[in-house]
Each structure stands twice: as C-alpha cells, then as structure tokens.
N, CA, C and O of each residue as an XYZ file, in Angstrom:
476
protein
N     112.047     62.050     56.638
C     111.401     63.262     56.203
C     110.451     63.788     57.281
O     110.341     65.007     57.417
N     109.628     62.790     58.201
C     108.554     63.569     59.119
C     109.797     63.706     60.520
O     109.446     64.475     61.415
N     110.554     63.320     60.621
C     111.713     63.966     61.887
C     111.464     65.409     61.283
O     110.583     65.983     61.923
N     111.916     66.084     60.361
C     112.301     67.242     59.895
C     111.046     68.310     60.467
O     111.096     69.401     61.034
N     110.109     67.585     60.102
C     108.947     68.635     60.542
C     108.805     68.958     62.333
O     108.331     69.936     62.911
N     109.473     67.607     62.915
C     108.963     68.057     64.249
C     109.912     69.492     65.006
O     109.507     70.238     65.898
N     110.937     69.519     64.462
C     111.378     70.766     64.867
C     111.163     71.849     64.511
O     111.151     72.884     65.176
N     110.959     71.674     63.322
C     110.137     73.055     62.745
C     108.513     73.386     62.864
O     107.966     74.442     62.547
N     107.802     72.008     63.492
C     106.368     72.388     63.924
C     106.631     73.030     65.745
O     105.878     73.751     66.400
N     107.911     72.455     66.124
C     107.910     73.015     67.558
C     108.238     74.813     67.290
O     107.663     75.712     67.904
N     109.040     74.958     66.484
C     109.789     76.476     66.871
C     108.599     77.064     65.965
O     108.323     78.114     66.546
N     107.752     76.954     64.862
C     106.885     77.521     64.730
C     105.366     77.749     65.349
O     104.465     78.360     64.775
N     105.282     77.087     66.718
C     104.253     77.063     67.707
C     104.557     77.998     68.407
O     103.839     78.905     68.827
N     105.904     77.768     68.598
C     106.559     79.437     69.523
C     105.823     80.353     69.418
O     104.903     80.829     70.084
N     106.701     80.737     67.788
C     106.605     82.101     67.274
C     105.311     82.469     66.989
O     104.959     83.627     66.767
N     104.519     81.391     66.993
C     102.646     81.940     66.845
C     102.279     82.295     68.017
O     101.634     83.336     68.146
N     102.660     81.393     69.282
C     101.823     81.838     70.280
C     102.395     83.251     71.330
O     101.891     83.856     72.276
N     103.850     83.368     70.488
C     104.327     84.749     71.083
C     103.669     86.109     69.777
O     103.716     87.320     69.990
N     103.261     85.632     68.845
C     103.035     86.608     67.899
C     101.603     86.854     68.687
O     101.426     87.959     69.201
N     100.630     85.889     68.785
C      99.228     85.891     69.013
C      99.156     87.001     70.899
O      98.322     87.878     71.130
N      99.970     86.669     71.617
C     100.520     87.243     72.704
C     100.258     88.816     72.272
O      99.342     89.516     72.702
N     101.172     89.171     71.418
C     102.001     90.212     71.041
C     100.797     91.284     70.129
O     101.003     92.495     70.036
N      99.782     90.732     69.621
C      98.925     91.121     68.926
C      97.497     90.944     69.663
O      96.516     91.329     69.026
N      97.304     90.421     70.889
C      95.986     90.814     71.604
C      96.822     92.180     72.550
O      96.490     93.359     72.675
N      97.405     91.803     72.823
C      97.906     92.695     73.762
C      97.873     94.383     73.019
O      97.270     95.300     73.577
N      98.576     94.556     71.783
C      98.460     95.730     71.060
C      96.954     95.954     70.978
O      96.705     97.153     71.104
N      95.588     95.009     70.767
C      94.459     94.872     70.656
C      94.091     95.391     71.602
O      93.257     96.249     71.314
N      94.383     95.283     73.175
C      93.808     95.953     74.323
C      94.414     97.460     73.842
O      93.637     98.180     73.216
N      95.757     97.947     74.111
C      96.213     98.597     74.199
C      94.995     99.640     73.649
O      94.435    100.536     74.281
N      94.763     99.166     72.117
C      93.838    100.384     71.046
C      92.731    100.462     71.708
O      92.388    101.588     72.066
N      92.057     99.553     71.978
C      91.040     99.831     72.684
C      90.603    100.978     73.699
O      89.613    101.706     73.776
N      92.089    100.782     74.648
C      91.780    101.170     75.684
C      92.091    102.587     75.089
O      91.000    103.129     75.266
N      92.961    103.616     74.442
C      93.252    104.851     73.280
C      91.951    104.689     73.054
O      91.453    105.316     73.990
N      90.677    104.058     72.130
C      89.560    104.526     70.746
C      88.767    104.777     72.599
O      87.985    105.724     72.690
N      88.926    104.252     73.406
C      87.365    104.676     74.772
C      88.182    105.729     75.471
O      87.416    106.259     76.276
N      89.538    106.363     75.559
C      89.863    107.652     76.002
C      89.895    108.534     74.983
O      90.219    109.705     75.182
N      89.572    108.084     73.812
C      89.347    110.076     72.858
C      87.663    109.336     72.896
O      87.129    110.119     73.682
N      87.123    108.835     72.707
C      85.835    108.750     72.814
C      85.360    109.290     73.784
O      84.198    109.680     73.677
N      86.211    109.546     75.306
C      85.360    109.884     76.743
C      85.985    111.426     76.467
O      85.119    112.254     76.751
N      86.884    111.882     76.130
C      87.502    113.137     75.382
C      86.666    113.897     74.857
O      86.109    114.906     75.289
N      86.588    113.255     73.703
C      85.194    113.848     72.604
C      84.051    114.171     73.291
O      83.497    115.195     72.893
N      83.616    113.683     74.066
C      82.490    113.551     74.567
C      82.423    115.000     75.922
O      81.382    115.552     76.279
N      83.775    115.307     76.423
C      83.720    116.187     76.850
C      83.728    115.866     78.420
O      83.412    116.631     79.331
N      84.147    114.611     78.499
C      83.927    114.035     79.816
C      85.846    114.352     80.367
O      86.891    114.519     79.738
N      85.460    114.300     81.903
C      86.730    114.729     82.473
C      87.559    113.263     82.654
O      86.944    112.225     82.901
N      88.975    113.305     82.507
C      89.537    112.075     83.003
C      90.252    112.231     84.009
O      91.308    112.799     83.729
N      90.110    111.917     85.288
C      90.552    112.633     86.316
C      92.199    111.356     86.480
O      92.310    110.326     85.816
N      93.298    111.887     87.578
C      94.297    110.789     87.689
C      93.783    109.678     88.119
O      94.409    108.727     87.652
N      92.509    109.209     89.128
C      92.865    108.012     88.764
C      92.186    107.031     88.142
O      92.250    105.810     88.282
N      91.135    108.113     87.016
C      91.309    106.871     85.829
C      92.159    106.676     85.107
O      91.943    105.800     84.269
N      93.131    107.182     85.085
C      94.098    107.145     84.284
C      95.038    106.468     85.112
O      95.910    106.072     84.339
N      95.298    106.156     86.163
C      95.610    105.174     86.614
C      95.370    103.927     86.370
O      96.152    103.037     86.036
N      93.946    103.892     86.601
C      93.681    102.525     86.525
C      93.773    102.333     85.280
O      94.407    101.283     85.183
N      93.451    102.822     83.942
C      93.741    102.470     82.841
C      95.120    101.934     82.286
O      95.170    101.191     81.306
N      96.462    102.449     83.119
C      97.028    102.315     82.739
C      98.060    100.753     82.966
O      97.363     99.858     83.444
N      99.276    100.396     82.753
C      99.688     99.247     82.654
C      98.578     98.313     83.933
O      98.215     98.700     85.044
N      98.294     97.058     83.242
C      97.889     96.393     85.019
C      99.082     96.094     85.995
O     100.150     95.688     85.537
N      98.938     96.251     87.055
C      99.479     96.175     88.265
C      99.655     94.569     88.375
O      98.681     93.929     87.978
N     100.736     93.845     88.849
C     101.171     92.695     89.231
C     100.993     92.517     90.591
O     101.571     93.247     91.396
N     100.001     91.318     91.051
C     100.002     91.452     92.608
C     101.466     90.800     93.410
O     102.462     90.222     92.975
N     101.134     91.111     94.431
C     102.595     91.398     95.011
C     102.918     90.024     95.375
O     103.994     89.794     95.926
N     101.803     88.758     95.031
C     102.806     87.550     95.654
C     102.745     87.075     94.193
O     101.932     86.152     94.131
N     103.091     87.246     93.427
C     103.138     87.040     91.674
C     104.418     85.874     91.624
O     104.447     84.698     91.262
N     105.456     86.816     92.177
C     107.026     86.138     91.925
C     106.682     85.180     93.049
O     107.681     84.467     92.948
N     105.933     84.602     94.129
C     106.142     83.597     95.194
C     105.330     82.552     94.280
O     105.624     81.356     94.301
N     104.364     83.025     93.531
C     103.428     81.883     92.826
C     104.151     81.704     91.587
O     104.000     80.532     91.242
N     104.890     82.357     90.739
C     105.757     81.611     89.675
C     106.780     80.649     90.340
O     107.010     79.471     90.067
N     107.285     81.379     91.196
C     108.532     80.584     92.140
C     108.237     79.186     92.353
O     109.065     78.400     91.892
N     107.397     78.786     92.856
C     106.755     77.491     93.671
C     105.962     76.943     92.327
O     105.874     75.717     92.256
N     105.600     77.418     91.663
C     105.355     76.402     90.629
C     106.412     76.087     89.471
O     106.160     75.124     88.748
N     107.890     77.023     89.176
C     108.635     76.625     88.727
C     109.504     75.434     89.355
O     110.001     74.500     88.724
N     109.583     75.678     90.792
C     110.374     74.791     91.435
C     109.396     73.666     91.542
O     110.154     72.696     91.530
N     108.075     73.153     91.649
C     107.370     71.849     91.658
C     107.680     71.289     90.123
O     108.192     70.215     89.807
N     107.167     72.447     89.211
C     107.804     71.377     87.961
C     109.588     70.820     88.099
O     110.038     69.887     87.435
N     110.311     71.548     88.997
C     111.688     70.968     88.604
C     111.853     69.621     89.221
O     112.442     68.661     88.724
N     111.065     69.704     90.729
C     111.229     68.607     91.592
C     110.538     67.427     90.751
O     111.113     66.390     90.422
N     109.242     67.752     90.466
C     108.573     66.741     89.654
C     109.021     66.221     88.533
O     108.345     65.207     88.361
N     110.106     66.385     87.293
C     110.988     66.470     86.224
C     112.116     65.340     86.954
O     112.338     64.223     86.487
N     112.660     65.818     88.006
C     112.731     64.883     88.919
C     113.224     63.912     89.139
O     114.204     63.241     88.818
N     112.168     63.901     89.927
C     111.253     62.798     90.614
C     110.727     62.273     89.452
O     110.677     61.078     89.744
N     110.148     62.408     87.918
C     110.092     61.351     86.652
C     111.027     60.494     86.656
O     110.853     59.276     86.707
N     112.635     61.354     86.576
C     113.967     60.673     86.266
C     113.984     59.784     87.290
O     113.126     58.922     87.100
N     114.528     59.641     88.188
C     114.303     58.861     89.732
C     113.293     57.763     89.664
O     113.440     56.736     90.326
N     112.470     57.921     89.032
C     111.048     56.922     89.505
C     111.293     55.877     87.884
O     110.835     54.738     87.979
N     111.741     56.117     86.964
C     112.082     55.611     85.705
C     112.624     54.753     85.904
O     112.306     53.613     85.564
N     113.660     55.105     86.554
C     114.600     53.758     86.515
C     115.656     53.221     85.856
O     116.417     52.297     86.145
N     115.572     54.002     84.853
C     116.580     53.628     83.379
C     117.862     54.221     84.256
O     117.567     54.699     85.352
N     118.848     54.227     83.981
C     120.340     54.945     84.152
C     120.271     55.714     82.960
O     119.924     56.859     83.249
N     120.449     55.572     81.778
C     120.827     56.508     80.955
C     119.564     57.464     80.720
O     119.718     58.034     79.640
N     118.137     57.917     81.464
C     117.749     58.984     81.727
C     117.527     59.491     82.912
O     116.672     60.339     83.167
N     118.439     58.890     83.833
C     118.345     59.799     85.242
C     119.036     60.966     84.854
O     118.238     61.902     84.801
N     120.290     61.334     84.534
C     121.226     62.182     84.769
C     120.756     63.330     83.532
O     120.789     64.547     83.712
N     120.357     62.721     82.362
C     119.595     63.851     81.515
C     118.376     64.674     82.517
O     118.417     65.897     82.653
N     117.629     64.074     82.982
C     116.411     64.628     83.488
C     116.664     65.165     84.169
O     116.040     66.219     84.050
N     117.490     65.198     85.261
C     117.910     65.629     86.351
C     118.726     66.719     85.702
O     118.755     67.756     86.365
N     119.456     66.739     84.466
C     119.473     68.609     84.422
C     118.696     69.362     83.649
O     118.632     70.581     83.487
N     117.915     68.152     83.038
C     116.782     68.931     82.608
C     115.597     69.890     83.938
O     114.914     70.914     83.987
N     115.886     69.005     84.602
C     114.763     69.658     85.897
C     115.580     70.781     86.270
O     114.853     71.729     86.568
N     116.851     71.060     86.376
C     117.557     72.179     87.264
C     117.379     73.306     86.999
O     117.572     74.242     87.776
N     116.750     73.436     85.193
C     116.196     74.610     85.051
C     115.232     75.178     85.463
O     115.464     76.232     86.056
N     114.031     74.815     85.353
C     113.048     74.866     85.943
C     113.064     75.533     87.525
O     112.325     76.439     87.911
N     114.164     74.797     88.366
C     114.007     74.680     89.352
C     114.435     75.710     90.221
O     113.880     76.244     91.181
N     116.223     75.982     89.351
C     116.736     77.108     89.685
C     116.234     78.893     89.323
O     116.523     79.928     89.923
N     115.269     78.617     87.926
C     114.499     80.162     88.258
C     113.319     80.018     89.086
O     112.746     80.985     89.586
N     112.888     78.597     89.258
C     111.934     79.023     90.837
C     112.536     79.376     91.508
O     112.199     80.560     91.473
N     113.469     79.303     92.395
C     114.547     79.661     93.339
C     114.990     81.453     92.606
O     114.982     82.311     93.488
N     115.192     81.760     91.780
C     115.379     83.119     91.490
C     114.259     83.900     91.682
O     114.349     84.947     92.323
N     113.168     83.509     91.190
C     111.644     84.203     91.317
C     111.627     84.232     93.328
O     111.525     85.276     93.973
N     111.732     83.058     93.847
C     111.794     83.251     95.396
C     112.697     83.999     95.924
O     112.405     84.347     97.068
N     114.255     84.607     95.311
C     114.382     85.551     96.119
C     113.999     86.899     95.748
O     114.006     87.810     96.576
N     113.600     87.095     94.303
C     113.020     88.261     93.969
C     111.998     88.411     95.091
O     112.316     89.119     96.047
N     110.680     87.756     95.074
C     109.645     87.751     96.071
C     110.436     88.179     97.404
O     109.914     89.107     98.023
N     111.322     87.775     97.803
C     111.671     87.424     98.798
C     112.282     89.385     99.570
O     112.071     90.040    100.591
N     113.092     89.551     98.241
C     113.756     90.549     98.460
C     113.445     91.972     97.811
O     114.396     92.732     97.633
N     112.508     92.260     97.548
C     111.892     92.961     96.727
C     111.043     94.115     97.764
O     110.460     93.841     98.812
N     111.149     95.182     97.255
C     110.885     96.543     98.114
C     109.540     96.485     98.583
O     108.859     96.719     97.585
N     108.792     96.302     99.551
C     107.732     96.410    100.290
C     106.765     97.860     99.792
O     106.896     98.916    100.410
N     105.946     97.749     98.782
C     105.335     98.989     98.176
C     104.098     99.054     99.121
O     103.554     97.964     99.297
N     103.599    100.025     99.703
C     102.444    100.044     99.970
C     101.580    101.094     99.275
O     100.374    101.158     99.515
C-alpha cells in the first residue's frame, strides 16, 4: 500500500511546483499591468524604453552555455556513480540514465554555440 503513494507523491510534486511556477509568474505579470495604469492614471508618460524594460526579461546570452555544462556534468557525474558502484546490473541502467542529461547538454551547447550574435 505505501509503494502506491510514492508515485503518486512524485507526479503530484510536479504538478505543484509547475502550478506554483505558473501562478507567481501570472503574479508578476499583474503587477507589473496594476503599476502601468497606476503611472497612466497618474498622467505620467511611458516612454519606449520603459516599456521595454518592463517587458518579457531578457535571457543573457551565455544562458544556453551555462544550462549546457551543467546538464552535461550531471550526465558525466550519473556516470561516473554507475562506474564507481561496481555492481554490473547498475552500470548499464545508469549509464542511459546519464545520456539524457547529457545529450541535451550537448543540444543547449550547440544552440549557444550556433545561435545569431544579437548585439
């Protein structure tokens, strides 16, 4: 009977911490709407680039090199667990368990890699 719960306490941690995600984020959003009719009302000018800056935040440009390299250390490290264990019957699990990890670090690095030079 407590097996049963652990899968359903995992997939319901998800869905909270993508709901909780999903609901600060709408939380900024209003905010940032109730202080532009407030600066409105008020009769104040909003020139472009506050409205720039207000608007989505900007991703800095080595974003995809720092997901990259830390997806690929968790894969190597996932690993390098399997490897250092010792067992046979969890090397070959771990080892594709790590490939995920590892191979969208490697996707995030050529995004970074190949990605249009904005200035």
């Amino acid at each position: 009977m407590n097996i049963e719960f652990v899968p359903i306490t995992f997939f319901l941690s998800i869905a909270l911490i993508a709901g909780l995600v999903i609901y600060f984020r709408y939380r900024t959003r209003s905010e940032i709407q109730r202080t532009l009719r407030s600066a409105i009302d008020k009769g104040q000018e909003l020139t472009p680039e506050i409205l720039e800056r207000i608007g989505e935040p900007r991703r800095p440009a080595n974003a995809d090199l720092r997901v990259g390299v830390i997806a690929i250390a968790l894969g190597v490290g996932c690993a390098a667990f399997g490897l250092v264990l010792g067992e046979e019957d969890a090397v070959q699990p771990l080892l594709a368990i790590a490939a995920f990890p590892f191979l969208v670090g490697l996707a995030y690095l050529s995004l970074w890699r190949f990605r249009e030079k904005v200035k």
